[in-house]
Z-matrix of the N, CA and C atoms (Angstrom, degrees):
N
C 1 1.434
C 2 1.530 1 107.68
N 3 1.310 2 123.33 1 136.16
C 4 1.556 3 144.21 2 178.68
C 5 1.235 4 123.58 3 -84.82
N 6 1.097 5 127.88 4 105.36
C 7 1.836 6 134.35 5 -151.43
C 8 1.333 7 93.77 6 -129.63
N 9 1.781 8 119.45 7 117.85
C 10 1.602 9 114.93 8 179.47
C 11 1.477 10 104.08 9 -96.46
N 12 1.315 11 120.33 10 133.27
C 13 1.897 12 113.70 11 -163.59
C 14 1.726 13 84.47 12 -132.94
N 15 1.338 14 92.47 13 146.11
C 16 1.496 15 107.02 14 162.88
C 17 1.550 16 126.07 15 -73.56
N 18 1.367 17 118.57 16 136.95
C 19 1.647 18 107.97 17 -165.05
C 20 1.522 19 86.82 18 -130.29
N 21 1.795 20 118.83 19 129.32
C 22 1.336 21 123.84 20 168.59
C 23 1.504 22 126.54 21 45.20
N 24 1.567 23 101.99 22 44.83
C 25 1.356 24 118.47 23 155.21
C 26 1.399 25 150.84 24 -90.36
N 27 1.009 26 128.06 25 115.57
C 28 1.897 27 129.74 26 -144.27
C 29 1.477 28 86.90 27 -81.97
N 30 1.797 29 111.83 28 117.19
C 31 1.439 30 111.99 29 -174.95
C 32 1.328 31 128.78 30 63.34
N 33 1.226 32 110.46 31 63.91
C 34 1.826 33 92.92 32 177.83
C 35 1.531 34 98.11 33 -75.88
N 36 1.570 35 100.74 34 173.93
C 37 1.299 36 132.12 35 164.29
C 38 1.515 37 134.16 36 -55.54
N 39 1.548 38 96.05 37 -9.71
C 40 1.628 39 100.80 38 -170.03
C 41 1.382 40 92.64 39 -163.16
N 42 1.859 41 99.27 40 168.89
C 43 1.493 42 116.75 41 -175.98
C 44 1.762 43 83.60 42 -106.27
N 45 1.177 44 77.38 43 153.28
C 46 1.906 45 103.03 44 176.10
C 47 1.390 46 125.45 45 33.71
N 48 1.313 47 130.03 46 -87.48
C 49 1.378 48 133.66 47 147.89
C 50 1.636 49 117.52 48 -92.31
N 51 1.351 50 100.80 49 159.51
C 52 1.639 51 85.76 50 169.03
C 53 1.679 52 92.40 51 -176.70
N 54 1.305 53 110.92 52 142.07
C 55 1.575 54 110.40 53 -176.72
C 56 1.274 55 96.67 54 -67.88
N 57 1.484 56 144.74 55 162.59
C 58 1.231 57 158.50 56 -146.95
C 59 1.889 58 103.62 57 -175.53
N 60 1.440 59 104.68 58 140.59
C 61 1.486 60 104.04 59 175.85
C 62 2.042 61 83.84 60 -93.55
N 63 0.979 62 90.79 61 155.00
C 64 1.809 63 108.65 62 168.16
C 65 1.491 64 111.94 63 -152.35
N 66 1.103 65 99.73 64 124.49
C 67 1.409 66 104.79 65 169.48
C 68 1.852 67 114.03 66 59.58
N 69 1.526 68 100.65 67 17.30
C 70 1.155 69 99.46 68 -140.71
C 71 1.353 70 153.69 69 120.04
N 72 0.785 71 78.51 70 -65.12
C 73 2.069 72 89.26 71 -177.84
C 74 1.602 73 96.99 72 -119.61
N 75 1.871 74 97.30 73 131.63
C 76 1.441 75 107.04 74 154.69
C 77 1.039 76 145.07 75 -20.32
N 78 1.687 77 134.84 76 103.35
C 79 1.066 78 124.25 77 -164.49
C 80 2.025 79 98.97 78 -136.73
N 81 1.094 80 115.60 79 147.94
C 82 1.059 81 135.81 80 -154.95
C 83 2.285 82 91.41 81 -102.18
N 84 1.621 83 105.49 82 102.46
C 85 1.558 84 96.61 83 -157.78
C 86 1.838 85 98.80 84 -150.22
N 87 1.724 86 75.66 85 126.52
C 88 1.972 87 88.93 86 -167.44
C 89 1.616 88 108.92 87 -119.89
N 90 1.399 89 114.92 88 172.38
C 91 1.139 90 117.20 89 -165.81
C 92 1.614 91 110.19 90 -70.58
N 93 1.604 92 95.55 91 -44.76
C 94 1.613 93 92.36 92 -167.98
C 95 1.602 94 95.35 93 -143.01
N 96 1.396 95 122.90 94 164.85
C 97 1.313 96 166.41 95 -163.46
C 98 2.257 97 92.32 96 -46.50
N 99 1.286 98 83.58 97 -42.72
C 100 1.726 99 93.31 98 -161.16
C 101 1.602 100 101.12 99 -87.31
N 102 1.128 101 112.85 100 -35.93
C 103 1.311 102 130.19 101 -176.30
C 104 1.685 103 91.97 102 -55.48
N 105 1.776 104 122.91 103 -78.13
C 106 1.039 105 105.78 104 -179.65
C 107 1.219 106 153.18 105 -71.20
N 108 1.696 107 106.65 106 -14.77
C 109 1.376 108 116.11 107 137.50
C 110 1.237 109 142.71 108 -25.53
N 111 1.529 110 109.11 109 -39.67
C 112 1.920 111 128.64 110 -153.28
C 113 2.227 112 82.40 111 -99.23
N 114 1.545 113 114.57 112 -44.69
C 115 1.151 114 113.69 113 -173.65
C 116 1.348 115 135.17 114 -130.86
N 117 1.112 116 111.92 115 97.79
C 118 1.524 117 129.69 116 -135.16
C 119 1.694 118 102.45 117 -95.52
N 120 1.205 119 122.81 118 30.36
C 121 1.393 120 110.12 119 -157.07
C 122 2.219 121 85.96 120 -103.23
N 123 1.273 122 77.98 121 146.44
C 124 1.884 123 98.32 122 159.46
C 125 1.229 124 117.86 123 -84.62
N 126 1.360 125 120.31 124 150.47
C 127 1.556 126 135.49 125 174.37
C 128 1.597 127 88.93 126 -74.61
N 129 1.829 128 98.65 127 133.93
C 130 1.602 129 98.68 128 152.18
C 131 1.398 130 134.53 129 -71.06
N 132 1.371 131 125.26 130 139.08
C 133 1.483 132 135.98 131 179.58
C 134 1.313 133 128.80 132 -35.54
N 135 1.530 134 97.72 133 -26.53
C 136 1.355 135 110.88 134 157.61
C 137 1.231 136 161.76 135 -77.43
N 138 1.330 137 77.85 136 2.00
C 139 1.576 138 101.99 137 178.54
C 140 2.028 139 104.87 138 -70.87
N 141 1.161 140 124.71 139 119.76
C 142 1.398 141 120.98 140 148.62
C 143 1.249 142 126.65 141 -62.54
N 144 1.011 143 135.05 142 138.03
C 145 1.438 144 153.84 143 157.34
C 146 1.400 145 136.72 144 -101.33
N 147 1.137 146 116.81 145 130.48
C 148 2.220 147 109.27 146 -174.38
C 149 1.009 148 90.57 147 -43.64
N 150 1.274 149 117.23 148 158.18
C 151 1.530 150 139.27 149 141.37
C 152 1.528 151 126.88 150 -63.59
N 153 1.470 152 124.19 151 100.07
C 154 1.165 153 123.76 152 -137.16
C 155 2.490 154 90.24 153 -89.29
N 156 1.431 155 92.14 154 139.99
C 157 1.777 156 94.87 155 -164.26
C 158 1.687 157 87.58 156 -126.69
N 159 1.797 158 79.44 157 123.44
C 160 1.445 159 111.02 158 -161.83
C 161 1.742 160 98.24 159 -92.85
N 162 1.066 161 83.42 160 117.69
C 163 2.045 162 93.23 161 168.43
C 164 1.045 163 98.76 162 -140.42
N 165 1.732 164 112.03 163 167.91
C 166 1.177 165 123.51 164 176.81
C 167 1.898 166 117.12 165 -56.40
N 168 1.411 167 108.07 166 -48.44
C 169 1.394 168 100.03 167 173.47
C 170 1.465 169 132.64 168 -72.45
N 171 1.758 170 116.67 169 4.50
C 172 1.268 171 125.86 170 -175.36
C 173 1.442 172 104.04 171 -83.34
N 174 1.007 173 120.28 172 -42.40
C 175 1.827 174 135.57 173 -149.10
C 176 1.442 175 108.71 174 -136.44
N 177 1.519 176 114.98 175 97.43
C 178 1.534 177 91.19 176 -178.69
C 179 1.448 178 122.54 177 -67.56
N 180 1.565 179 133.54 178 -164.07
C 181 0.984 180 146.06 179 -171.46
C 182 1.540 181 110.26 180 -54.24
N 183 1.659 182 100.02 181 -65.33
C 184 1.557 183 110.95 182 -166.17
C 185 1.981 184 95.34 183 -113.11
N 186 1.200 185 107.00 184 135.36
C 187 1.760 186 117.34 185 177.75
C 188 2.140 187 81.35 186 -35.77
N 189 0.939 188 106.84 187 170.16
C 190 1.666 189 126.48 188 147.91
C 191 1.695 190 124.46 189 -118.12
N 192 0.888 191 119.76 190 117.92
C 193 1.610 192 143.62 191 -154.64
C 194 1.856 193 97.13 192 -98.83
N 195 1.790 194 113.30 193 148.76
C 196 1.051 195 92.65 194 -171.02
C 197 1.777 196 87.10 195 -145.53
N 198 1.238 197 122.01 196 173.75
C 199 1.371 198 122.26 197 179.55
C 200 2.104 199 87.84 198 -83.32
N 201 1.571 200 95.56 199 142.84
C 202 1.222 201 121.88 200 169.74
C 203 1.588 202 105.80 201 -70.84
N 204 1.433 203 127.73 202 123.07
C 205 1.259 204 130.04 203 169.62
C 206 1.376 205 120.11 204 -56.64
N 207 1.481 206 128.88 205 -52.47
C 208 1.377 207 116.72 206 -176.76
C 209 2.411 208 93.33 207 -130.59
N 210 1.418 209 77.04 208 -174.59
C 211 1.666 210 78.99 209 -167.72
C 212 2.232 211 103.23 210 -55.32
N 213 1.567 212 89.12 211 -44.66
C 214 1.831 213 106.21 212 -162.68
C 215 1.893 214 89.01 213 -62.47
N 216 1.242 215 119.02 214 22.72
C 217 1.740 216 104.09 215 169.65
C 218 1.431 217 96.15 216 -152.51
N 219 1.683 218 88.04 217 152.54
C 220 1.734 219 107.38 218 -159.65
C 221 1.326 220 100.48 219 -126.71
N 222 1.465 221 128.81 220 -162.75
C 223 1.490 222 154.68 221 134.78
C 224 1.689 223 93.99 222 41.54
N 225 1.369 224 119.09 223 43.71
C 226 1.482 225 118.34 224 179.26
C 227 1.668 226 105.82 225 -71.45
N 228 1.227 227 129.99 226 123.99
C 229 1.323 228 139.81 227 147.84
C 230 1.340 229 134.24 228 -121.68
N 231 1.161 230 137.08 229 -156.64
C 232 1.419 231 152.60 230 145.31
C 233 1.460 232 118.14 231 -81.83
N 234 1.606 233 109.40 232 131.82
C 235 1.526 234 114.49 233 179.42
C 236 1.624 235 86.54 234 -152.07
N 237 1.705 236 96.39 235 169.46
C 238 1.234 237 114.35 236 -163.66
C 239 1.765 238 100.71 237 -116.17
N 240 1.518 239 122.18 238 92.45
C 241 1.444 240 117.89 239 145.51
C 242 1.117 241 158.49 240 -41.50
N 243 1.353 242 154.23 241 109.17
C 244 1.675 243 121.46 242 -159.83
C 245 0.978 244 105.63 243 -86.24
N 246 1.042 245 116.06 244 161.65
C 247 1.570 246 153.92 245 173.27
C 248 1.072 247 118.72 246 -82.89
N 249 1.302 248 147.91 247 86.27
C 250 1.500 249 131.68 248 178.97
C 251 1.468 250 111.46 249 -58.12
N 252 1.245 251 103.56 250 -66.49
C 253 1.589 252 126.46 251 167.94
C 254 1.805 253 110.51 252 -16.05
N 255 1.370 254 116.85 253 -53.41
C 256 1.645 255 133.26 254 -165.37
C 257 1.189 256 98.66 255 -88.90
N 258 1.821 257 119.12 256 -43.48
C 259 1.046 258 130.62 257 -169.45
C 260 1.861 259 100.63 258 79.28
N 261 1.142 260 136.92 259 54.08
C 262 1.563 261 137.30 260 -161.48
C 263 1.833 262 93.53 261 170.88
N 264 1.606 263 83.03 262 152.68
C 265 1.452 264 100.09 263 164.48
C 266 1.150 265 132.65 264 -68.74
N 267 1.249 266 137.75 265 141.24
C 268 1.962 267 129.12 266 175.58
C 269 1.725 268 104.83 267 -139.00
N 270 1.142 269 110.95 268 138.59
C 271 1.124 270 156.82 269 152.82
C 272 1.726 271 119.59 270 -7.72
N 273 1.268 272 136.60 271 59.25
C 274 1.903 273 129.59 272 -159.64
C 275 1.131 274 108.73 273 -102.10
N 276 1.178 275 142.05 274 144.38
C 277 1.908 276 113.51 275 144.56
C 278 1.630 277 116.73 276 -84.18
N 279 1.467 278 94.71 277 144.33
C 280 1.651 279 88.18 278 -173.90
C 281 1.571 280 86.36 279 -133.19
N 282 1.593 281 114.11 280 161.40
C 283 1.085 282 136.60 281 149.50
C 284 1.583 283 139.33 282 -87.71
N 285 1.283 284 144.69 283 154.72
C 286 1.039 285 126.50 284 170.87
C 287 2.208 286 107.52 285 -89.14
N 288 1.092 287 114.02 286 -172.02
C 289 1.333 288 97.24 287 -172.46
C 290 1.757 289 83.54 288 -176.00
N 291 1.755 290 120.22 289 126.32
C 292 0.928 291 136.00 290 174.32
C 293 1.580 292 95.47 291 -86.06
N 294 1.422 293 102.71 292 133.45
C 295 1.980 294 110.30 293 170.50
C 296 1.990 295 86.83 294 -132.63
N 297 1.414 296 96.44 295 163.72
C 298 1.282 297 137.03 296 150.48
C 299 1.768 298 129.74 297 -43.69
């Protein structure tokens, strides 16, 4: 199972796990590697999400790719979270992270 976790973010949005809109769509997103390991649960389907509005200054050209912190994390990039607070999307790097 595929768990997207936040890696070396100043302030996240949440303690430990926490469903998260990304990019849009619900995504199930933790602080660290162990965190999503230890709690493996998915965001429900039901969750709505903004409708994420594609302009040139929202999304750059090419995704941005990042070195994986430890071996148990992969496919690390940049994605866009909402903000309740801003009310708008912002900018994280997250990893993907195989759990149990």
């Amino acid at each position: 199972m595929l768990k997207l976790i936040i890696m070396l973010v100043a302030q996240p949005h949440f303690a430990v796990c926490a469903c998260q809109c990304v990019d849009g769509l619900p995504k199930t997103l933790c602080q660290t590697i162990a965190e999503a390991q230890a709690q493996p649960r998915m965001c429900p389907l039901q969750l709505r999400c903004p409708v994420v509005e594609e302009t040139t200054e929202s999304r750059p050209a090419e995704l941005l790719f990042f070195d994986a912190p430890s071996e148990q994390a992969h496919s690390c990039r940049e994605v866009r979270i909402w903000d309740a607070e801003q009310a708008a999307y912002t900018g994280v790097r997250v990893c993907d992270v195989i759990t149990s």
